[in-house]
C-alpha positions as CSV (number, residue, x, y, z in Angstrom):
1,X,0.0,0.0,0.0
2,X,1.2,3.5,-0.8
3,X,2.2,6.2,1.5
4,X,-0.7,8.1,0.3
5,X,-3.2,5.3,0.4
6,X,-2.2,4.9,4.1
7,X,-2.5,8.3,5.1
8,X,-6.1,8.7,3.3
9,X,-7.0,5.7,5.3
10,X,-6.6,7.8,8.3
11,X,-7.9,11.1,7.3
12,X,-11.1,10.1,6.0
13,X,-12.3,8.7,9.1
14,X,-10.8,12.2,11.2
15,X,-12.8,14.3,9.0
16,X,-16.0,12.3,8.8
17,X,-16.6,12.0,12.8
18,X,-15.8,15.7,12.5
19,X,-18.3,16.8,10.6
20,X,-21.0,14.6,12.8
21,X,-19.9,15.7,16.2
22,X,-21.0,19.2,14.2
23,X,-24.0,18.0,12.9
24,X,-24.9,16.8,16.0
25,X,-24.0,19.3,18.6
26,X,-26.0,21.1,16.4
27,X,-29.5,19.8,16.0
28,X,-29.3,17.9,19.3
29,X,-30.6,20.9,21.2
30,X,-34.0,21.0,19.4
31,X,-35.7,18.4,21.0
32,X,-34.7,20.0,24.3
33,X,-35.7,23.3,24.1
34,X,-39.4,23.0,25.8
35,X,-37.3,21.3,28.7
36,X,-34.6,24.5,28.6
37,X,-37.1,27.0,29.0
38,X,-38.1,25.1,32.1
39,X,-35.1,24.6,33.6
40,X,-33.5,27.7,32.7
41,X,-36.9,29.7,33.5
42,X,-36.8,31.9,29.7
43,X,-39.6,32.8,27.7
44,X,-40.3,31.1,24.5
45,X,-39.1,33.5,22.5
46,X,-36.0,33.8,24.5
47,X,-35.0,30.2,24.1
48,X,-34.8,30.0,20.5
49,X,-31.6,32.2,20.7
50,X,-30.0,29.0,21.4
51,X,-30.4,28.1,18.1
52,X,-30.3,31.8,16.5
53,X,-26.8,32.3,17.9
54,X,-25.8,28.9,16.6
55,X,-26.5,29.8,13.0
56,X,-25.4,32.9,13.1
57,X,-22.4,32.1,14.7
58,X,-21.7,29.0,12.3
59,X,-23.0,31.7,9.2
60,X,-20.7,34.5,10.0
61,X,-17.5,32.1,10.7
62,X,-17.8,29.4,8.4
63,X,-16.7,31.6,5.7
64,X,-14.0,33.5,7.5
65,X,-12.1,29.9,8.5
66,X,-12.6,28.3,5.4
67,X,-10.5,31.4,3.8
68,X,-8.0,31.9,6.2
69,X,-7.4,27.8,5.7
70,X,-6.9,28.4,2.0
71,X,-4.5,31.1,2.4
72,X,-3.2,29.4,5.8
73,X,-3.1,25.8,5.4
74,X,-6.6,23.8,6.3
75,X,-5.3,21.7,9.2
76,X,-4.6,24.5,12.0
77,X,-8.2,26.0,11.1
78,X,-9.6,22.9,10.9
79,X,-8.2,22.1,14.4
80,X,-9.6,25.8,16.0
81,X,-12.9,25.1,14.7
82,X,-13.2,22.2,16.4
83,X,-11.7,23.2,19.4
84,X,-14.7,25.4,19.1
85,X,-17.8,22.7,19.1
86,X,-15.7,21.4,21.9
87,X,-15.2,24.4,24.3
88,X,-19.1,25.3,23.3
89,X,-19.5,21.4,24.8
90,X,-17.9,21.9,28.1
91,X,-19.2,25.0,29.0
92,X,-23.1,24.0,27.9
93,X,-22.0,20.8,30.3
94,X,-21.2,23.3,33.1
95,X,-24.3,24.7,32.5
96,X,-26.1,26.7,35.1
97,X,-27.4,29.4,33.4
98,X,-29.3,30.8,30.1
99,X,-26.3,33.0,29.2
100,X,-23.4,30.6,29.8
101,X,-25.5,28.1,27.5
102,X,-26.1,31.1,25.3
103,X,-22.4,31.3,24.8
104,X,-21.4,27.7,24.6
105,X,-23.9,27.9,21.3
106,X,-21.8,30.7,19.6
107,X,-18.6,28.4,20.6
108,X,-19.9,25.6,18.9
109,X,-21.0,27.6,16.2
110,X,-17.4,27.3,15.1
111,X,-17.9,24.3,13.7
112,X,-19.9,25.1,10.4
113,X,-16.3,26.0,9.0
114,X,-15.2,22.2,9.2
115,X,-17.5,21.1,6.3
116,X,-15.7,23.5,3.7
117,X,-12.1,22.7,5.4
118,X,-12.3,18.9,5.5
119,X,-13.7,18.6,1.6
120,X,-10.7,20.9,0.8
121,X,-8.4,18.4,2.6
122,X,-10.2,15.0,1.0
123,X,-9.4,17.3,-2.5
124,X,-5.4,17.6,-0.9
125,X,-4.6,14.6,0.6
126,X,-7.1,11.3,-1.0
127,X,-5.8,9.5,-3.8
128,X,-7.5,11.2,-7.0
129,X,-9.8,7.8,-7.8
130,X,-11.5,8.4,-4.1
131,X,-11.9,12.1,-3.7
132,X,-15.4,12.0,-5.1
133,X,-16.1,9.1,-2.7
134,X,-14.8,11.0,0.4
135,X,-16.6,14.4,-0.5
136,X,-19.4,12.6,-0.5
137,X,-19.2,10.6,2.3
138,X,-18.1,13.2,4.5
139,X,-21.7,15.7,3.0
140,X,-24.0,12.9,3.8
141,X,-22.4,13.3,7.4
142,X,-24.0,15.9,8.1
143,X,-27.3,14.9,7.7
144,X,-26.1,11.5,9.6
145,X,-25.5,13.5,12.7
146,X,-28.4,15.5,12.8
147,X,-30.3,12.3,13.3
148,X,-28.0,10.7,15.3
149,X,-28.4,14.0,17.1
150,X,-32.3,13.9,17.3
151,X,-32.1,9.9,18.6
152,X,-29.3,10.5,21.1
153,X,-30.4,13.2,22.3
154,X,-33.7,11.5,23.6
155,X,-31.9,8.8,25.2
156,X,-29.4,11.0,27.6
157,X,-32.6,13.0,28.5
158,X,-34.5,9.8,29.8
159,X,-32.0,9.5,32.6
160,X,-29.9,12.7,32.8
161,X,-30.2,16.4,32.7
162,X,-29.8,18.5,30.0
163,X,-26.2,18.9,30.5
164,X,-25.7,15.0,30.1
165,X,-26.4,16.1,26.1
166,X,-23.4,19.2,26.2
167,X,-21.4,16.8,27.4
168,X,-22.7,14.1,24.8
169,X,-21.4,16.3,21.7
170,X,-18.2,17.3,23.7
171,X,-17.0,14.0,24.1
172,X,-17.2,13.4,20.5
173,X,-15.8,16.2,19.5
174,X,-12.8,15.4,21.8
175,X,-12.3,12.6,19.9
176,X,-12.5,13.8,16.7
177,X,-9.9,16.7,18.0
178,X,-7.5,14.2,18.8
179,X,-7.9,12.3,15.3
180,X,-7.2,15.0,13.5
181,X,-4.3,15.9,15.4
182,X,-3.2,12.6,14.8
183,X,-4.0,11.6,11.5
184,X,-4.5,14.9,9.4
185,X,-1.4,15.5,7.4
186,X,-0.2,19.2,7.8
187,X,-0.8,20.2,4.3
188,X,0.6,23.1,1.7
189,X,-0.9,26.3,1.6
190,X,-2.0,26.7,-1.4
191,X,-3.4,30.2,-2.7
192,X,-1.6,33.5,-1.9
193,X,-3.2,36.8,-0.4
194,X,-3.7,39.0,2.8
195,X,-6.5,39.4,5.4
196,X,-9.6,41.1,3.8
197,X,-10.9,43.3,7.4
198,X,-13.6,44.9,5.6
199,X,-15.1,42.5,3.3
200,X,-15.0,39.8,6.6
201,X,-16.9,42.8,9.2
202,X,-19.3,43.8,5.8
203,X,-19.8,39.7,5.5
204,X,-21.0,39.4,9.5
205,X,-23.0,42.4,9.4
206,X,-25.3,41.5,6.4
207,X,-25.2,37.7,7.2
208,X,-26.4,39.2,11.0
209,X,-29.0,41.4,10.3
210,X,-31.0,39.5,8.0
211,X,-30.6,36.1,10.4
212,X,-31.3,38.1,13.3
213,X,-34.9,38.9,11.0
214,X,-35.6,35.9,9.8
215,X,-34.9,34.1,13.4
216,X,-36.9,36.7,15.5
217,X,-40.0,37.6,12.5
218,X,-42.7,35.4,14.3
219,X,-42.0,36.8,17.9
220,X,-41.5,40.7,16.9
221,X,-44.0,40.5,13.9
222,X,-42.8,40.3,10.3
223,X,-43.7,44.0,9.6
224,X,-42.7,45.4,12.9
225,X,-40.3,48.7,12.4
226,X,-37.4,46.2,13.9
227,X,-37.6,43.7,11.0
228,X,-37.8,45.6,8.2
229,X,-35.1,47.5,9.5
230,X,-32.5,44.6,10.2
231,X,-34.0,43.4,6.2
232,X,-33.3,46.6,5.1
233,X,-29.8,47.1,6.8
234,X,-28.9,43.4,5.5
235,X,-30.2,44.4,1.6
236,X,-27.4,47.6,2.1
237,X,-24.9,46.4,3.5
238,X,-24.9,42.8,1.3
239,X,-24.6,45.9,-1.9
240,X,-21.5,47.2,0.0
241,X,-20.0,43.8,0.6
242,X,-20.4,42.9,-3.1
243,X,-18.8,46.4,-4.2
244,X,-16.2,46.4,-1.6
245,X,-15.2,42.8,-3.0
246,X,-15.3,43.2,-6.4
247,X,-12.4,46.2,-5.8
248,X,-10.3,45.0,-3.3
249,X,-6.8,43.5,-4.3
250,X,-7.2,40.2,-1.9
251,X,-11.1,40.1,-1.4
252,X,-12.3,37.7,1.2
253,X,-15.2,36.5,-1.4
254,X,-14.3,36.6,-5.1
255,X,-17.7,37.7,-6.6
256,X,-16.8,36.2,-10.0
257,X,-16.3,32.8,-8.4
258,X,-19.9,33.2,-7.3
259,X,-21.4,34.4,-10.2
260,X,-20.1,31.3,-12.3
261,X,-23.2,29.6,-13.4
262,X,-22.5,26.4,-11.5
263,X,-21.6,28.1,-8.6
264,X,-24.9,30.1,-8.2
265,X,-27.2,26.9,-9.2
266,X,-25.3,24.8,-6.4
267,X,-26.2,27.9,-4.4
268,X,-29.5,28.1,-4.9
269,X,-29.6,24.3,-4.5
270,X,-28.2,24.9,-1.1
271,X,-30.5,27.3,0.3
272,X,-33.8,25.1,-0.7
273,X,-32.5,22.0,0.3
274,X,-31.3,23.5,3.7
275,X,-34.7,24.7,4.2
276,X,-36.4,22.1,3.8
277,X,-34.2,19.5,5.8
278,X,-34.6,22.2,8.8
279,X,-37.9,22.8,7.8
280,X,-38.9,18.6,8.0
281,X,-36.6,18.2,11.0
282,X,-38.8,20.9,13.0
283,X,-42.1,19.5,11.6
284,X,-41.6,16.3,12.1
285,X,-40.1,16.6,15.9
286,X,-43.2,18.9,16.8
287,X,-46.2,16.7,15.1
288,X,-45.0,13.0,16.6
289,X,-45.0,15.0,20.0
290,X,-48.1,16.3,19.9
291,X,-50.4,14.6,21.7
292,X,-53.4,12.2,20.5
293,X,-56.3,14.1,22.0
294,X,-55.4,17.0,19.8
295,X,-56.6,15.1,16.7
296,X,-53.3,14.0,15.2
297,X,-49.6,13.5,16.5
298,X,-48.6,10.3,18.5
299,X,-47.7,11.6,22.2
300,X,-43.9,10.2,21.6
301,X,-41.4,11.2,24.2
302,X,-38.3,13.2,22.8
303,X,-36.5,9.4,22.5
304,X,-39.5,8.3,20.7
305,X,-39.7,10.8,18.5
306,X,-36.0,10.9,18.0
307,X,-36.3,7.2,16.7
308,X,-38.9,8.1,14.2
309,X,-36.9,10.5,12.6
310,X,-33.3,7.8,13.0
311,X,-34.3,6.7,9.3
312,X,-33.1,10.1,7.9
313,X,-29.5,9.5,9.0
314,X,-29.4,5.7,7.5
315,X,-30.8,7.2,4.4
316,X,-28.4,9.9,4.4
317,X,-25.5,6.8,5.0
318,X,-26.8,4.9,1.9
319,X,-27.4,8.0,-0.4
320,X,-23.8,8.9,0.0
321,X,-22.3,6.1,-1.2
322,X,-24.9,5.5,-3.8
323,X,-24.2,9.2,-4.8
324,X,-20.7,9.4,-5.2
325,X,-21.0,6.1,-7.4
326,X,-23.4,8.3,-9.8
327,X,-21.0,11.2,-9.7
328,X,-18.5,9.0,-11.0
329,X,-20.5,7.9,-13.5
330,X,-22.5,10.5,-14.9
331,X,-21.5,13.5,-12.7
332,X,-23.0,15.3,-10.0
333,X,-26.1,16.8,-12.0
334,X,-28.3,13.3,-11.8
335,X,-27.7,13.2,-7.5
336,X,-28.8,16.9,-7.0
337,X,-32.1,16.5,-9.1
338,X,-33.0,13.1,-7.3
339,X,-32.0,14.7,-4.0
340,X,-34.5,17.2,-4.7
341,X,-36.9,14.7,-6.3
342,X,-36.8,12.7,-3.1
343,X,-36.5,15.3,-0.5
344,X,-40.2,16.4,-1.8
345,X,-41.7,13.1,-2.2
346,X,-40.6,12.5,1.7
347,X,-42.8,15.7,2.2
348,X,-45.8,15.3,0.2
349,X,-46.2,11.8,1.5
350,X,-47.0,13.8,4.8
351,X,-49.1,16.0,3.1
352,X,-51.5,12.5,2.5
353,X,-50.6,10.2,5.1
354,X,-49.3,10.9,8.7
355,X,-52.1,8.9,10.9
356,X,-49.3,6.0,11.9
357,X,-45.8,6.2,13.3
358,X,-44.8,4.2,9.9
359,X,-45.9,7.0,8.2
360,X,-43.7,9.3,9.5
361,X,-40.3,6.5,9.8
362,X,-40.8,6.2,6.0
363,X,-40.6,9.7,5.0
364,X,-37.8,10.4,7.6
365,X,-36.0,7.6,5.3
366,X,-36.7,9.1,2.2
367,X,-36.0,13.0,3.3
368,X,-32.1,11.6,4.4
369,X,-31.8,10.0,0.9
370,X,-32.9,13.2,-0.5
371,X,-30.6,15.0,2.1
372,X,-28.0,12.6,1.2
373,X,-27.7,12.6,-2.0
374,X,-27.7,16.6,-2.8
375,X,-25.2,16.9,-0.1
376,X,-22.9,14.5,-1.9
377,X,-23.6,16.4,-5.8
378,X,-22.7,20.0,-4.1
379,X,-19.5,20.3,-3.4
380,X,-18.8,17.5,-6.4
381,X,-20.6,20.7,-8.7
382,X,-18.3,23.0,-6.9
383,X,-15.0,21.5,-6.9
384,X,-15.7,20.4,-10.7
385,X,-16.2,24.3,-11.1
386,X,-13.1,26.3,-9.0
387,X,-9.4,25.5,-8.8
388,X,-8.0,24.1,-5.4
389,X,-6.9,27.4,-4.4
390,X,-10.9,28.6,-3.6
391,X,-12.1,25.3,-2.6
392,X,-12.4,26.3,1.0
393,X,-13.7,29.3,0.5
394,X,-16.3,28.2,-2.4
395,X,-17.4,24.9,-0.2
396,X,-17.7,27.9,2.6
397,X,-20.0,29.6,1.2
398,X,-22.5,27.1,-0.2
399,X,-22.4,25.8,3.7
400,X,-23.3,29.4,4.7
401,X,-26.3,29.3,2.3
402,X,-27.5,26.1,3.6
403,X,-27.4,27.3,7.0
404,X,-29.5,30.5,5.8
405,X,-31.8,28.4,3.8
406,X,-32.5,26.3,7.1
407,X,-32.8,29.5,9.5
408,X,-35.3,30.7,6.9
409,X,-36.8,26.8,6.8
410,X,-37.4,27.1,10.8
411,X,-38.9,30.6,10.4
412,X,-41.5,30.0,7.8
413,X,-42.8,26.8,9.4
414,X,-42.8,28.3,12.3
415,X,-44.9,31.3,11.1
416,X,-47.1,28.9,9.3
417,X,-47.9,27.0,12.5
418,X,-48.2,30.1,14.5
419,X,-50.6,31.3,12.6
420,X,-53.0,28.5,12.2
421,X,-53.7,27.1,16.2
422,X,-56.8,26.3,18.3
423,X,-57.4,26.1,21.6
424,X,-57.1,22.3,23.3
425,X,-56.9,23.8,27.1
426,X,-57.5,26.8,29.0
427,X,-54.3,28.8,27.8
428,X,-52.9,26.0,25.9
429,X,-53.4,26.8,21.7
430,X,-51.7,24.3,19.3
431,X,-50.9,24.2,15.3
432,X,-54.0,22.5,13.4
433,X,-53.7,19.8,11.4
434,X,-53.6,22.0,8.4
435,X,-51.2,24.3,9.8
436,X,-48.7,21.1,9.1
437,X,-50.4,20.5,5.9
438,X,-49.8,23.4,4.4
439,X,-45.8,23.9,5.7
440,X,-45.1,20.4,4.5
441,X,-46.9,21.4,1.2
442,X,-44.2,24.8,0.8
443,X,-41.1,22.8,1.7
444,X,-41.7,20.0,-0.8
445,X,-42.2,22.9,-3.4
446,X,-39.3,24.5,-2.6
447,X,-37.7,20.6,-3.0
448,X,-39.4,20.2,-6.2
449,X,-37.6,23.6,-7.8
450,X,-33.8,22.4,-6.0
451,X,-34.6,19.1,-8.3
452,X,-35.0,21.6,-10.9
453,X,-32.7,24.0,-11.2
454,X,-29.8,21.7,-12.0
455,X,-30.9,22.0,-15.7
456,X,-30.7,25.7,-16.1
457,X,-26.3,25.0,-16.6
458,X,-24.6,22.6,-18.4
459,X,-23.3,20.0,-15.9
460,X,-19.8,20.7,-15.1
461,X,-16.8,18.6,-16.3
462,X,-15.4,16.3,-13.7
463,X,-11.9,17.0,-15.0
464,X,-10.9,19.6,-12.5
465,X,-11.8,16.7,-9.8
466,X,-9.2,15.2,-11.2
467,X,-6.1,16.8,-12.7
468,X,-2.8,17.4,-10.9
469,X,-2.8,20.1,-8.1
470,X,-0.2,21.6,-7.7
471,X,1.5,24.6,-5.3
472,X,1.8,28.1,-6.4
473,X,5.4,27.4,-7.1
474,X,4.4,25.0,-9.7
475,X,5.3,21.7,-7.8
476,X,2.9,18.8,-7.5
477,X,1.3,18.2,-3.6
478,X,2.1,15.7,-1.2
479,X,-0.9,13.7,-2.7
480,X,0.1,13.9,-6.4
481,X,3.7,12.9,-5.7
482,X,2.6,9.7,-3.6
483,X,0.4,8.8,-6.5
484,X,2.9,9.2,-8.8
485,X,5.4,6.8,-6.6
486,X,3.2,4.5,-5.8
């Protein structure tokens, strides 16, 4: 076995229980959050700033790592961004209070920057034959941990506190820390250029101000003076941002890059696919919850429940395997439209049929193959599309957008449900049966146009997947050298 065979060996594993300690830190709070309000004694609106300051923390950042790793070298960043999902574990273990929690969520929201860095490392470090293979298998992670996540989550809770599940995600990120300490080569840096200050502050401040909206619209109202302000200030300073990095020398964005065709479809594909895997996630948690005198729901614990929705992270297992075999084959355009395709038939099977737990374990199983397999054609479209040199950055930035397009997933639902309730006790008022109805019906639409916008660009040519990286100097990598001895 070569060098470079045995060192892929290693990494691959490193980087894939990376990105699920992530996935799971990060959606294992949801089911939780009814008993955090309790504990912790916050108002409802209050408590979903656990999960606000985690996307915005993991929006605002993601980007900023995955640069500094291409001008840097990916393993160091790699390494402080998981240091982060593991101090943001500690301290939610110590727990105690809403604010220390509050902080241990923008720790962990550190995190979202290991996606982009560890497909930029697969693209260094694997043998060329099994890059596609290990892009994909380490996209379909994340939607492996958030129902790993969603499962685990309910069976600490059953016989410990809430802390038991901060300590849960910190454990494995420890691990994963250690791996990739271990096992992760340190590898070339590979583009050239300086800090961008401006372009990173413009980045947070527009990526803030419209998350902050779309996270708080249902509790301050969606035409309140504060909402269409932040929308407003994000609209502005986004124009800034894009003029500001279309002039500078060293920009921390290159516009260009994200105005290729391919780049903005994959984009686009990102946002609606991130909302509705959020979307599902929050639906499908709240409805097998509810309980059975309402009319609908099953009455299932958060373990339960949890359970339900495990099918989502087997299906996201099998689809990304099964996906990086049709990349291979006939590239990453026919994964991305059945992604979509099966993303919104998970959906609209709930639309019809949700009166039996089987219901909802089948369409948790088909929404993680849909999951799945547009996870693995992304960053397979983008990395066919941009030279080494931006792959951190470009995988960076379609992360970001899924992360926006599930913060605006969570928000519509939410608004839909919000507005449709009845009353089923003195002071208690719960979504109707439509209410679901009609938020399962908008996320499977927005599933049906991600399965369709893959045909507005010509697929990409798997070529740049594949041809010799080499260093600014004009050497080959580690990785092409140990090919070529081996």
């Amino acid at each position: 076995m070569s060098d470079q065979a045995r060192r892929g060996k290693g990494v691959l594993p490193a980087l894939v229980l990376s990105v699920l300690a992530f996935s799971l830190v990060q959606t294992s709070v949801v089911p939780i959050l009814p008993t955090l309000q309790k504990d912790l004694d916050v108002a409802g609106s209050g408590i979903t700033w656990l999960m606000t300051a985690n996307l915005l923390s993991a929006a605002v950042l993601t980007p900023l790592l995955a640069r500094v790793g291409d001008l840097r070298g990916r393993k160091p960043v790699l390494v402080v961004a998981i240091a982060g999902v593991l101090a943001g574990g500690v301290l939610g273990g110590i727990g105690g209070s809403f604010q220390l929690l509050l902080i241990a969520r923008v720790l962990a929201g550190t995190g979202g920057a290991i996606l982009p860095l560890a497909v930029a490392v697969v693209r260094d470090e694997l043998p060329r034959e099994k890059v596609t293979g290990g892009v994909a298998l380490i996209s379909a992670s994340l939607g492996i941990g958030s129902g790993l996540g969603l499962v685990a989550t309910g069976a600490v809770v059953q016989h410990f506190d809430y802390e038991a599940v901060f300590w849960m995600g910190a454990i494995l990120a420890a691990v994963a820390f250690a791996l990739v300490l271990l096992l992760v080569p340190h590898d070339p840096v590979t583009a050239e250029g300086k800090a961008d200050p401006l372009g990173a502050l413009l980045l947070a401040g527009w990526l803030s101000a419209f998350l902050i909206a779309v996270s708080q619209g249902n509790d301050w109202g969606w035409a309140s003076a504060r909402t269409l302000g932040l929308f407003a200030a994000a609209a502005l300073t986004l124009a800034l941002w894009v003029v500001v990095e279309r002039r500078v020398a060293s920009p921390l964005v290159d516009i260009a890059m994200l105005a290729k065709p391919t780049i903005a479809v994959t984009n686009t594909a990102a946002v609606l696919v991130g909302f509705a895997m959020y979307g599902a996630f929050l639906l499908m948690s709240n409805f097998t919850q509810t309980p059975k005198a309402v009319g609908y729901g099953f009455g299932a614990s958060v373990l339960a429940s949890g359970w339900m929705l495990f099918p989502s992270a087997v299906g996201s297992f099998a689809a990304g395997l099964g996906g990086a075999a049709l990349i291979k084959r006939r590239g990453p355009r026919v994964p991305l439209v059945l992604g979509g395709a099966a993303t919104a038939v998970a959906l609209g099977v709930l639309v019809f049929v949700h009166g039996s737990p089987v219901d909802v374990v089948i369409a948790s199983g088909l929404l993680g193959v849909g999951v799945g397999m547009a996870y693995a054609a992304m960053p397979a479209y983008i990395n066919a599309s941009v030279p080494v040199q931006q792959s951190g950055i470009a995988n960076g930035m379609n992360a970001v957008l899924r992360t926006v397009g599930g913060a605006i997933g969570t928000a519509v639902t939410g608004a839909i449900l919000a507005a449709n309730v009845k009353q089923v006790a003195p002071g208690v008022a719960l979504p109707t049966i439509d209410a679901y109805s009609h938020s399962f019906v908008v996320a499977a639409a927005l599933a049906v146009v991600a399965a369709g916008v893959p045909f507005l660009v010509k697929p990409p040519k798997m070529s740049m997947m594949t041809t010799p990286i080499v260093t600014q100097d004009g050497e080959p990598t580690r990785a092409e050298l140990a090919g070529a001895n081996a």
